[in-house]
N, C-alpha and C positions, 0 to 999 in steps of 0.2 A: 518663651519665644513667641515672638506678634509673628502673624504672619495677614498677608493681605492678596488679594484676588486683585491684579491689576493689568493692565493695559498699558507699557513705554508708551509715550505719545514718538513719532517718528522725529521728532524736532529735539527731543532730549539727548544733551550732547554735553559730556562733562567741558566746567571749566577752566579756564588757561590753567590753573594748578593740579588738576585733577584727571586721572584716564580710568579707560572701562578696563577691566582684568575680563579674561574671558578662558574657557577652560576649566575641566575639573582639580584638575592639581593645581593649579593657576592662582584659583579663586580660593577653596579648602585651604592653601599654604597661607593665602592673602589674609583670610579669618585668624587663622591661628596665630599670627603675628601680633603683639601687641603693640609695636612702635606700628603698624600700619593704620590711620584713618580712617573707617567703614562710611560709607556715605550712605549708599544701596545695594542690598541685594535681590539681583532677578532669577530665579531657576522656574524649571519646566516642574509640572506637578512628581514625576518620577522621580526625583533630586532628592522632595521633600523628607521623605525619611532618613537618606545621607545626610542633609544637612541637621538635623533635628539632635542625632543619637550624638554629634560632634558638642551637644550643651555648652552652647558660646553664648545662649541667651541675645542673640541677633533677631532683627524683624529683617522678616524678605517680600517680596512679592510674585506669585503665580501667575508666568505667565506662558504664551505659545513661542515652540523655538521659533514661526516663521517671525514673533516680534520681536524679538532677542537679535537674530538677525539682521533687521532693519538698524539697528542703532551700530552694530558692528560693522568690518571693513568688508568687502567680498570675499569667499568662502573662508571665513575665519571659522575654525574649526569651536565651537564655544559645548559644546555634550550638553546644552541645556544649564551653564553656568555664566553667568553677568555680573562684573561685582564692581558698581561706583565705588573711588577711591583717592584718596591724597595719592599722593607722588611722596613715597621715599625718602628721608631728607639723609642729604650725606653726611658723611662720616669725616671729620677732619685728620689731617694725613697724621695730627699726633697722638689721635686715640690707635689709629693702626700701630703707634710704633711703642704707645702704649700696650697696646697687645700682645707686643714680642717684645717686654721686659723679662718676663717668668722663663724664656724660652730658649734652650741650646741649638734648636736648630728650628727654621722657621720660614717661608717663603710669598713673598707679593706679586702678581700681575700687575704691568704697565703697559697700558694701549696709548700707542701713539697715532691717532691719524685713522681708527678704526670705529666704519660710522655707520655698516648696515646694522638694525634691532637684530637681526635674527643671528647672525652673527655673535653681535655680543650678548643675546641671550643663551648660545649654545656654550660659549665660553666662559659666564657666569654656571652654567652646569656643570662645567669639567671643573672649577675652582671649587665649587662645592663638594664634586666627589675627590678629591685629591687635598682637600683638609687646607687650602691658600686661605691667607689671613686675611686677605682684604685685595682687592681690586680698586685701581687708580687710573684714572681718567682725565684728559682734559677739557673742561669746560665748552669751549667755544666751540673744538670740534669731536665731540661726541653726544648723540642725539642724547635727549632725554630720555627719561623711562617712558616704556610705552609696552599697550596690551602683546602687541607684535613680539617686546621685548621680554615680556614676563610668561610671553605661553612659552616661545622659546627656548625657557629657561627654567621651564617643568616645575617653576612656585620655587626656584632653588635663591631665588631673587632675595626672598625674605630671609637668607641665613647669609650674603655673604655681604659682607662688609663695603659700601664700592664710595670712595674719595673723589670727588672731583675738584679737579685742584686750576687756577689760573694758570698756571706755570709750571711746566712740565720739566723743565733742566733743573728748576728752583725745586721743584719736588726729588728729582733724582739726588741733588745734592745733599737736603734735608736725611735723607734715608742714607747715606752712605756717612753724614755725620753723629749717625746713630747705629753705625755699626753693620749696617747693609751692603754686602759686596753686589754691585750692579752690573748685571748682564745684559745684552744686545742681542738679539737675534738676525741673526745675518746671514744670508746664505752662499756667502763668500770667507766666511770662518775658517779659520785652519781648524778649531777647535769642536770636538762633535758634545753635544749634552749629556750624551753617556760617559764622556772621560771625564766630565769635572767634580773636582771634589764639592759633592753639597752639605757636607758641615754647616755651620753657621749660621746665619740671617738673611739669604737671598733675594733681590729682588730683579724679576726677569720684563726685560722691553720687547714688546713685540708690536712691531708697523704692518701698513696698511699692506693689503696683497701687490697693491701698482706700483706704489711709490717705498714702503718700507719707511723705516726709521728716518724721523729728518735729521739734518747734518749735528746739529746742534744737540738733541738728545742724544744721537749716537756720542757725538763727541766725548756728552756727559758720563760716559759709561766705562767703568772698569775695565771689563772685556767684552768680547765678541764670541756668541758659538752658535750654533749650526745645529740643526737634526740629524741624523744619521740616516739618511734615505740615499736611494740608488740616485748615482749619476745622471740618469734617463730620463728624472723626475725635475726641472726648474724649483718646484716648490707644491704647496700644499694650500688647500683652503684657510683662512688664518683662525678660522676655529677649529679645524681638526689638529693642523699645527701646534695650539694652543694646548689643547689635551692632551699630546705627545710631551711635549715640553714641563706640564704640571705632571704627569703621571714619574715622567722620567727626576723631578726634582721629589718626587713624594718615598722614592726608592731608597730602601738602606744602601 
């Protein structure tokens, strides 16, 4: 393992294809990946021994957190970890469905219309604790991957599978001709997520907090169901929502 004594110059800023990962589980998860790109690694001299004993045979550079700092966003939380990086390449919606051929019961995330990082990196963590095959996105409107997204997402980023597709009704169809019954989340549901049978091959749509599902994917959807929360409650943050939803689909 090279290692090197340096200095970020303030002007160093990844390019259009590439972001900064920041965080120790962030960055550690980002190493350990080997579909992931390594460009550069920055850590504080304290780090050095974590990262050494991990023998990834990586070169990084030593430097001061106030410089680590400088290249990152305002108080981005980084423990003394920086890691230049490719961007992710996604995953085509038929290796996902490829991935639930072997499988009697099996379940996808579909965001519609869902566009803070932090958000969808909190809900790229509940799809990792809750065993979801893969996450599906649409293209134009869902940010790209970003440091925001990946600290968010506690490095859970590099285990789950995320599709981003042009077409979102065209994808819903795609999966329900492979055997996907498709769900809506609606909060106007007669039907609550605890009563449905989740046998099968599920794949669940959940929209934005303001606007929810647009007309046309809801359309596209089998049926409609609901969390089981108090009446008192309109709704829920769409990532905590989200991990209710996975944990309740993850349930015998």
């Amino acid at each position: 393992m090279k290692k090197f004594h340096n200095t970020p110059k303030n002007n160093q800023s990844p390019s259009k294809d590439q972001l900064i990962i920041y965080g120790r589980h962030a960055v550690i998860s980002a190493l350990k990946n080997p579909n992931r790109k390594i460009k550069k690694l920055l850590i504080t001299n304290e780090n050095k021994q974590e990262i050494e004993k991990l023998n990834l045979n990586i070169s990084y550079q030593i430097t001061e957190k106030k410089d680590i700092e400088k290249i990152l966003p305002h108080d981005a939380v980084h423990q003394g970890f920086a890691l230049y990086c490719d961007r992710l390449d996604s995953v085509d919606i038929r290796d996902l469905i490829a991935m639930s051929e072997n499988k009697s019961r099996c379940h996808i995330l579909i965001l519609d219309q869902v566009t803070d990082p932090q958000n969808i990196g909190a809900i790229i963590r509940s799809c990792a604790a809750f065993e979801t095959l893969g996450l599906i996105v649409q293209d134009k409107n869902s940010p790209l991957e970003s440091g925001a997204m990946v600290k968010a997402s506690a490095g859970t980023i590099e285990y789950v599978p995320i599709s981003r597709v042009t077409n979102l009704s065209r994808a819903i169809e795609i999966l329900k001709d492979n055997g996907f019954w498709v769900m809506g989340m609606d909060g106007y549901a007669t039907t609550t997520i605890d009563k449905i049978n989740k046998s099968g091959k599920i794949a669940i749509v959940m929209g934005s907090e303001g606007k929810g599902m647009r007309r046309l994917v809801q359309e596209n959807c089998d049926s409609s169901v609901k969390l089981p929360i108090s009446p008192n409650v309109e709704s829920l943050n769409v990532s905590t929502a989200a991990a209710i939803a996975l944990y309740e689909l993850s349930k015998d």
